[in-house]
C-alpha positions as CSV (number, residue, x, y, z in Angstrom):
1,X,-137.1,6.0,11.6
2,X,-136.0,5.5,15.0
3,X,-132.6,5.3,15.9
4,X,-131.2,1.9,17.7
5,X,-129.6,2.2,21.3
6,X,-126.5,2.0,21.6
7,X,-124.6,-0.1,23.7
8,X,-122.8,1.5,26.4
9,X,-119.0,1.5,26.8
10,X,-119.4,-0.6,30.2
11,X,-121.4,-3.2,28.5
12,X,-119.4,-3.4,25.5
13,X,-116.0,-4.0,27.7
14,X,-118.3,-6.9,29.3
15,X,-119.2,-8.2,26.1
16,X,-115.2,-8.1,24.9
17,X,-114.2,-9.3,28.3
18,X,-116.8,-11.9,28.4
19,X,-115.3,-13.4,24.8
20,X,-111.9,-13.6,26.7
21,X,-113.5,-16.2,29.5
22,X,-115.2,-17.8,26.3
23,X,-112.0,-18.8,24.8
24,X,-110.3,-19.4,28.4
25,X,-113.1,-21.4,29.2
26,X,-113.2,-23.4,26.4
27,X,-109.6,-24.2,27.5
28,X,-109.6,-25.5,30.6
29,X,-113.3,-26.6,31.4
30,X,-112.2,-28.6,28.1
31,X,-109.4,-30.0,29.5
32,X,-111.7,-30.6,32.9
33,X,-114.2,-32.7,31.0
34,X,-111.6,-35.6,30.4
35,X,-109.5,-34.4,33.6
36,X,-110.6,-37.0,36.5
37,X,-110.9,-39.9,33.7
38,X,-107.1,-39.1,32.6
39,X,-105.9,-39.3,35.7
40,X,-107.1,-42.2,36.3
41,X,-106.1,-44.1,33.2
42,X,-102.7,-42.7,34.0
43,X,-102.6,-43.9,37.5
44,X,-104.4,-42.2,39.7
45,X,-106.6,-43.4,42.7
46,X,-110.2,-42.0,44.0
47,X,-108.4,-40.2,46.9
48,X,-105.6,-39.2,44.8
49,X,-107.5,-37.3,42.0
50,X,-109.9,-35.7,45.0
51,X,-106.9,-34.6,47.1
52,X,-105.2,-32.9,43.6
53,X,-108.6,-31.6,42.8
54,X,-109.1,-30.1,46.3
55,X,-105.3,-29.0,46.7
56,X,-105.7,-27.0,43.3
57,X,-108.5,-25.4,44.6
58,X,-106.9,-24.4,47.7
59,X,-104.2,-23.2,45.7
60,X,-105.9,-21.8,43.1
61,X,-108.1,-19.9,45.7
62,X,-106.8,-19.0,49.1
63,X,-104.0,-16.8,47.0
64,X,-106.0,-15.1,46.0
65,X,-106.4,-12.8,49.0
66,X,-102.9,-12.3,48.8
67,X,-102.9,-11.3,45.0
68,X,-106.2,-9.4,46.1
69,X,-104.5,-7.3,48.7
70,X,-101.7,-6.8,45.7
71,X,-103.8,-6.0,43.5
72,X,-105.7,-3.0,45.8
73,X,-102.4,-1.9,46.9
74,X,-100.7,-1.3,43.4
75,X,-103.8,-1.0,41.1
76,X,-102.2,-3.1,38.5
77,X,-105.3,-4.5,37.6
78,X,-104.2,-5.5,33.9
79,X,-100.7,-7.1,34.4
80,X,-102.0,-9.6,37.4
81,X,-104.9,-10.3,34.8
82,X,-102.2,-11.1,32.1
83,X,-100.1,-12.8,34.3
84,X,-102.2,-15.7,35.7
85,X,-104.0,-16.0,32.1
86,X,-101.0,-16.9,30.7
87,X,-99.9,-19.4,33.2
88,X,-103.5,-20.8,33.5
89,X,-103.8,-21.6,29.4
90,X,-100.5,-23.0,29.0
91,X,-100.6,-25.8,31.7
92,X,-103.6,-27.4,30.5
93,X,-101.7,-27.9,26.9
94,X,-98.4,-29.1,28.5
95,X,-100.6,-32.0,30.3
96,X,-99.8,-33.6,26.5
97,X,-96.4,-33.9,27.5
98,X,-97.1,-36.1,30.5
99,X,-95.9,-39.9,30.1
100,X,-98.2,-42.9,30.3
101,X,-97.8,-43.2,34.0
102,X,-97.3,-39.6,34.7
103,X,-99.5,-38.6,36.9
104,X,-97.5,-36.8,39.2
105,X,-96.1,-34.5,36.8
106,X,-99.9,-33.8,35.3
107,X,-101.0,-33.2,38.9
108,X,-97.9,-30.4,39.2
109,X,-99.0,-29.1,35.6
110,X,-103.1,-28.8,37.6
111,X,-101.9,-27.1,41.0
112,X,-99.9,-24.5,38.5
113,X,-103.0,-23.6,36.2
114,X,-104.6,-23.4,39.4
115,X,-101.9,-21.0,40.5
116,X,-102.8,-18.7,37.3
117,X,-106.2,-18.5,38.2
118,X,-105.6,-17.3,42.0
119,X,-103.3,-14.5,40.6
120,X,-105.9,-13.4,37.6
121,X,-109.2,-14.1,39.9
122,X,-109.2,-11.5,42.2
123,X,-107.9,-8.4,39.4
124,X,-110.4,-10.0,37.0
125,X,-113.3,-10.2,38.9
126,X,-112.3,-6.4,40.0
127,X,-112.1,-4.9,36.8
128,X,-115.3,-6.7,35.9
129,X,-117.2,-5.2,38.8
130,X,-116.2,-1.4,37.7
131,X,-118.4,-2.1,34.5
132,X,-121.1,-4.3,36.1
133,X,-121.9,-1.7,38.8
134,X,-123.5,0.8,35.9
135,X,-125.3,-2.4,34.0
136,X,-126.3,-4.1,37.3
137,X,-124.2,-6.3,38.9
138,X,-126.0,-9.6,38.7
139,X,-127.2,-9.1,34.9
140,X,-123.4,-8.2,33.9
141,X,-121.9,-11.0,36.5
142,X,-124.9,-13.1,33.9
143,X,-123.9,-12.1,30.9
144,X,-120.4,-12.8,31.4
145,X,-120.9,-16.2,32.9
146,X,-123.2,-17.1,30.0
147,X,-120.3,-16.4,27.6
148,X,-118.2,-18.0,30.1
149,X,-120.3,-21.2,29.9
150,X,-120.2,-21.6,26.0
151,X,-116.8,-21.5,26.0
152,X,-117.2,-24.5,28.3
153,X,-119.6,-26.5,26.1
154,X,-117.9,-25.5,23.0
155,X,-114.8,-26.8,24.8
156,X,-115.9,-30.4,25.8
157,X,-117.6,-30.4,21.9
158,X,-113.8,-29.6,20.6
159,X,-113.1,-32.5,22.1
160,X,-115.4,-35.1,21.2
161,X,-114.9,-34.0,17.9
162,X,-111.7,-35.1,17.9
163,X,-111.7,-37.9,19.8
164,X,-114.2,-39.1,16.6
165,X,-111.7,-38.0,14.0
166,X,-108.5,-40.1,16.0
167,X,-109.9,-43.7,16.2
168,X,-106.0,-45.0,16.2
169,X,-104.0,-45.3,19.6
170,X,-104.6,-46.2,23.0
171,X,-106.9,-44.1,25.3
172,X,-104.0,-42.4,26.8
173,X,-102.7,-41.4,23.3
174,X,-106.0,-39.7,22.3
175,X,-106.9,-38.2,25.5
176,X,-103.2,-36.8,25.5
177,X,-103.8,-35.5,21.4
178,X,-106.9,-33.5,23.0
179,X,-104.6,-31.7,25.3
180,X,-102.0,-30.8,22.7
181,X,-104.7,-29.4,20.6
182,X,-106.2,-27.2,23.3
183,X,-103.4,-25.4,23.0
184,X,-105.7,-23.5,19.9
185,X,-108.3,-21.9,22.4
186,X,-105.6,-21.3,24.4
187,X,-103.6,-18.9,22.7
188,X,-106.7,-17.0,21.3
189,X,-107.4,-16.3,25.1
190,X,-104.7,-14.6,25.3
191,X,-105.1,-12.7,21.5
192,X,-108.6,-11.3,22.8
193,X,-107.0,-9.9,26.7
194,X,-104.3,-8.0,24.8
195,X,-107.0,-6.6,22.5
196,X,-109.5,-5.4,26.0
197,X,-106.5,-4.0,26.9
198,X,-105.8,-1.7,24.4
199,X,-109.4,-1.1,24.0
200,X,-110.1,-0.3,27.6
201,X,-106.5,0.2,29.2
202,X,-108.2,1.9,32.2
203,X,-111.2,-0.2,33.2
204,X,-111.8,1.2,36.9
205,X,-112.6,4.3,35.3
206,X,-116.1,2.8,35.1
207,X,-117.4,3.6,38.3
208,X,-116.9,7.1,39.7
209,X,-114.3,7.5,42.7
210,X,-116.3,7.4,46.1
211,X,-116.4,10.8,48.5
212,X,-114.1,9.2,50.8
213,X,-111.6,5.7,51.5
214,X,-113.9,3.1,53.0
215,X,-111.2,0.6,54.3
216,X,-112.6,-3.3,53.9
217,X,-113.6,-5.1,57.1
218,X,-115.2,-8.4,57.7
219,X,-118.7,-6.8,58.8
220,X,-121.1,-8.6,60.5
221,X,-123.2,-9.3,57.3
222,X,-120.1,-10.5,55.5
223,X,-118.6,-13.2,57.6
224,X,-121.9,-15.0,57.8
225,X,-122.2,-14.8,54.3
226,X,-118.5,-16.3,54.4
227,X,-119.7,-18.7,56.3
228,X,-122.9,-19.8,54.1
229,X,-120.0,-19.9,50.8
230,X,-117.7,-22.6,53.3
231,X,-120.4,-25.0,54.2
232,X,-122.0,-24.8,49.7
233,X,-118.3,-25.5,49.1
234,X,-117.5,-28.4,51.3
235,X,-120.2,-30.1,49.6
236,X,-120.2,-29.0,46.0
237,X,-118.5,-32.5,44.5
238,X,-115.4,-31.4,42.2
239,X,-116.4,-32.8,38.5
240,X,-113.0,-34.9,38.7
241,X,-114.3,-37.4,40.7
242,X,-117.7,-37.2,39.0
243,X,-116.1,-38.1,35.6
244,X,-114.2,-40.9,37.4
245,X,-117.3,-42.4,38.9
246,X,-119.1,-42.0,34.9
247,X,-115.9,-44.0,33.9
248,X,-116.2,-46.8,36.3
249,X,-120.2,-46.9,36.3
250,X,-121.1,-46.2,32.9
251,X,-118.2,-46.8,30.6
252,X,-115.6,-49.5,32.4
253,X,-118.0,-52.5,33.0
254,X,-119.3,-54.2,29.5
255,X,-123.0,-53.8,28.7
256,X,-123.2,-51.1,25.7
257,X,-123.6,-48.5,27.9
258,X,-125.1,-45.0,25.9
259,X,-121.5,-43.5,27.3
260,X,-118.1,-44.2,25.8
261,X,-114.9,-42.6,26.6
262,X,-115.4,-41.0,22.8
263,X,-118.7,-39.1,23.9
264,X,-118.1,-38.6,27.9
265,X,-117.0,-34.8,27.1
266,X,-120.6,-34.2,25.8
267,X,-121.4,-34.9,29.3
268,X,-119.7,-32.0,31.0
269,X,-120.6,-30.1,28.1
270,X,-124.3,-31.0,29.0
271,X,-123.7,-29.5,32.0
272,X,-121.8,-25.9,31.3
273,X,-124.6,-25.5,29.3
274,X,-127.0,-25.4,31.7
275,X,-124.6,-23.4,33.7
276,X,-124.6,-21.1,31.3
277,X,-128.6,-20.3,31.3
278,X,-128.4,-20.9,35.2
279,X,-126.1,-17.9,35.5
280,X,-128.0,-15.5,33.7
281,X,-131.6,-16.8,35.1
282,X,-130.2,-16.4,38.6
283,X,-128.0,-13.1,37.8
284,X,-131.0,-11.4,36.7
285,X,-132.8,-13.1,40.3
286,X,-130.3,-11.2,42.2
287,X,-130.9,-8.1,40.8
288,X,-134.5,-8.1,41.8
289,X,-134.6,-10.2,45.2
290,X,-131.3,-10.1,46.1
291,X,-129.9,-13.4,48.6
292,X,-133.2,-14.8,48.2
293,X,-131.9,-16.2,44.3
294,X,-129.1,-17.6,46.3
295,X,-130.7,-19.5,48.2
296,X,-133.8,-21.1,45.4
297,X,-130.5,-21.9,43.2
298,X,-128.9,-23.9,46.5
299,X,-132.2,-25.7,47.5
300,X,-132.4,-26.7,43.3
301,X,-129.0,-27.8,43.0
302,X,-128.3,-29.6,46.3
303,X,-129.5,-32.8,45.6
304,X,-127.3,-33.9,42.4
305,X,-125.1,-36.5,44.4
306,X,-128.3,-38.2,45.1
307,X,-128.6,-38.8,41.1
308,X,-125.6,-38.8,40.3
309,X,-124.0,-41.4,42.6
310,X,-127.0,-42.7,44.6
311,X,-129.0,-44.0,41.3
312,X,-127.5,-46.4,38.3
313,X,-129.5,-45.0,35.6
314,X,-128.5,-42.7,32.4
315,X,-131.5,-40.6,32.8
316,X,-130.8,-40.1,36.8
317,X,-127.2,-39.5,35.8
318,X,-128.4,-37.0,33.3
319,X,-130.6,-34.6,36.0
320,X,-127.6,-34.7,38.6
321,X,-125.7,-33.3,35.9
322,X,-127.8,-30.8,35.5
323,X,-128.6,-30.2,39.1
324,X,-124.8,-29.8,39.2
325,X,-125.1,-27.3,36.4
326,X,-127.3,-25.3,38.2
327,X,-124.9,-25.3,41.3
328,X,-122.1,-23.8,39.3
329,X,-124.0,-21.7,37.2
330,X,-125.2,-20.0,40.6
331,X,-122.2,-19.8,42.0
332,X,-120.2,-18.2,39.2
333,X,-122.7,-14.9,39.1
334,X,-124.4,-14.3,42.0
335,X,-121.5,-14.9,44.4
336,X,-119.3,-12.6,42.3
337,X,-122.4,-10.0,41.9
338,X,-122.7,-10.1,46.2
339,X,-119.3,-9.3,46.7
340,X,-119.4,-6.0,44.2
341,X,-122.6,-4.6,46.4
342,X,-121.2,-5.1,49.8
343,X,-117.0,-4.3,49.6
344,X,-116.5,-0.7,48.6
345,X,-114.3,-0.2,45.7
346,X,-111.0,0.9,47.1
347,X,-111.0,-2.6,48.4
348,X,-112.9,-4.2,46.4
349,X,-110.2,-7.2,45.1
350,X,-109.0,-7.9,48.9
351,X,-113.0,-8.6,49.5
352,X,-112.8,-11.0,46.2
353,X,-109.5,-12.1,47.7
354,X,-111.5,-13.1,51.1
355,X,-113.9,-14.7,49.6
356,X,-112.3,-16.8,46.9
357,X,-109.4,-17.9,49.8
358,X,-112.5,-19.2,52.6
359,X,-114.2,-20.8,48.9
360,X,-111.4,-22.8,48.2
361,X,-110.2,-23.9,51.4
362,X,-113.1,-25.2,52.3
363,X,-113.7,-27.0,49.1
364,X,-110.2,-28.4,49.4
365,X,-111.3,-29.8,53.0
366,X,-114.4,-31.2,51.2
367,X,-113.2,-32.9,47.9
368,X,-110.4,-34.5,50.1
369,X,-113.0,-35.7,52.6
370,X,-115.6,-36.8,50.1
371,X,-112.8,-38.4,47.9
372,X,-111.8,-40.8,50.6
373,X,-115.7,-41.4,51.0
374,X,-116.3,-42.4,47.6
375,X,-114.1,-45.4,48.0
376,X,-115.1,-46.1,51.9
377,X,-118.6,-45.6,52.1
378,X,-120.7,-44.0,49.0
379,X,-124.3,-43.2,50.9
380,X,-122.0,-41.6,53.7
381,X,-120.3,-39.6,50.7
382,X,-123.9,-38.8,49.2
383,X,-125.6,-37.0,52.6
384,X,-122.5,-35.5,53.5
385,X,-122.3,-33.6,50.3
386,X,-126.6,-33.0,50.5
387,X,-126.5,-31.7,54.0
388,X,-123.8,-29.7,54.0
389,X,-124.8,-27.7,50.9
390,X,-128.3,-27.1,52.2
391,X,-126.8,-25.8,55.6
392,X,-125.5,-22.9,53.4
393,X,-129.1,-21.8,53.5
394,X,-129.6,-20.4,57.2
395,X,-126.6,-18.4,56.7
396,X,-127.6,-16.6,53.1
397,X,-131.1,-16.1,54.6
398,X,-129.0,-14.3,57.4
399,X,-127.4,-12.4,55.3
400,X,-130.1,-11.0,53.6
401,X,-131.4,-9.7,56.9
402,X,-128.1,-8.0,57.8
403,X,-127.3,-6.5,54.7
404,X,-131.0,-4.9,54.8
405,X,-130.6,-3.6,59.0
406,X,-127.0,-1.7,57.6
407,X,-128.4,-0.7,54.1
């Protein structure tokens, strides 16, 4: 009788690790599902939930080479991880505490989970990339996005569920009980990182020292590929104002529409789901062709605003989703797994740190923008998002070449 293989040590830390993103996950993609349709009920405007959305994401990203540079300079991989979790799982719950017009204090509470994820991003994403270099860095980045991504279907589910059960109160009152009762995922989050922890309390042990210290510097092959990230970012339509449009399209105006505020989490849940097979199906790309996946999963995705705000149809709103789906799924594993084959170890989380800051300032720039558009002028909003995505292209195709002449 033959004997079964075993699963490796690195794999088995990615599986483990993979469960804390599920839970985490589950947490604040939850709490993102309803996010853009809250604020609004509580008082929010177009531009308003755009510029918080875009702010949090220049927070919650250009910190991160800060925190990156930290996090090379004292190797305290584990307590940075810790650290932002923390923050990042208790803010979405404390959104419950907001008042009927409290808007302002539930766009603080977002900029501060925001804030927990630039501080846990860069150490995470580090730790992760130890393991993934002896499974294969787009098959491990995969695997953990795919566990990532049921975490964010289950979370929107979670929800829905319970907006079914509570049929008493207003809106506000049941979006608000949603919140509160995130606060479950939440803490097991946090149960499952202590447990990695004391499983695996020296995770960079993973991949062997290299010969010598190979300082990080923005090569030639890197800033274009910075560049390419900037211009898929700047279009790449925050869900916020997505949700928002649903709510005013689909669910606001009379006509039995098939949404309702009870089942509009099922939507975003629709699409982590197909994040979720994205990521692996383009992971596993990478692996064998490299910036080439990168740029099929762009050319695929590029297109939701068309369906999403350029058609008035439930089945067109459906594919965007999807299309968007595909966009973040993408994004979540292959532009990790890039960044783990081209910055040397040593300084590995400043490169994640450079990377994540040019992401989100640049998708701050574009959410504010295309906020403002989506009450001025919706077809200008629509090709702006389209173009600028696709000119991401040139530059990964660039890449590619570069990255093969230094190779």
């Amino acid at each position: 009788m033959k004997s079964r293989k075993k699963i490796s040590t690195a794999m088995t830390f990615i599986l483990l690790f993979g469960v804390v993103s599920l839970f985490s996950d589950m947490t604040h993609e939850g709490a993102d599902s309803i996010r853009g349709a809250y604020l609004s009920i509580i008082g929010a405007s177009a531009g308003t939930i755009g510029f918080i959305s875009g702010l949090g994401e220049l927070i919650g990203y250009s910190l991160r080479y800060v925190f990156g540079r930290i996090c090379d300079k004292t190797r305290e991989y584990w307590r940075m991880t810790i650290l932002g979790y923390v923050l990042d799982v208790i803010c979405v719950p404390a959104l419950a505490l907001v008042g009927e017009h409290g808007w302002i204090a539930a766009c603080v509470l977002l900029v501060f989970q925001r804030l927990g994820k630039s501080i846990k991003k860069p150490a995470k994403d580090t730790i992760m990339s130890f393991a993934a270099t002896q499974e294969g860095v787009g098959k491990s980045f995969g695997i953990q996005e795919v566990l990532d991504q049921i975490g964010a279907f289950l979370g929107p589910v979670f929800l829905y569920a319970i907006l079914l059960s509570k049929t008493t109160g207003t809106t506000f009152e049941r979006y608000s009980f949603c919140f509160a009762m995130l606060l479950i995922p939440g803490l097991l989050t946090l149960f499952f990182l202590i447990l990695t922890k004391w499983k695996f309390p020296n995770p960079d042990q993973f991949e062997p020292e290299p010969k010598k210290y190979i300082p990080f510097h923005m090569q030639k092959h890197f800033r274009f590929y910075i560049a390419g990230i900037g211009f898929f970012a700047f279009g790449f339509i925050d869900y916020a104002i997505i949700a928002m449009h649903v709510v005013r399209t689909y669910i606001e105006p009379a006509g039995g529409s098939l949404l309702t505020q009870e089942n509009l989490p099922l939507l975003y849940a629709l699409a982590m789901l197909v994040d979720a097979v994205a990521a692996l199906f383009f992971g596993l790309l990478y692996d064998k062709k490299g910036m080439k996946a990168l740029v099929f999963s762009t050319l695929l995705s590029a297109p939701f605003a068309v369906f999403i705000f350029g058609a008035h149809s439930f089945a067109a709103l459906l594919l965007g989703v999807m299309l968007w789906g595909v966009g973040m799924g993408a994004q979540e594993s292959i532009l990790k797994a890039v960044v783990a084959r081209m910055v040397p170890k040593a300084s590995r989380a400043t490169g994640y740190g450079v990377f994540e800051c040019s992401f989100g300032i640049f998708w701050f720039l574009g959410s504010w923008l295309l906020g403002l558009l989506y009450d001025w002028n919706l077809t200008l909003m629509i090709a702006v998002s389209v173009l600028t995505q696709m000119a991401a292209v040139p530059f990964y195709l660039k890449v590619d070449r570069e990255f093969r002449r230094s190779a």
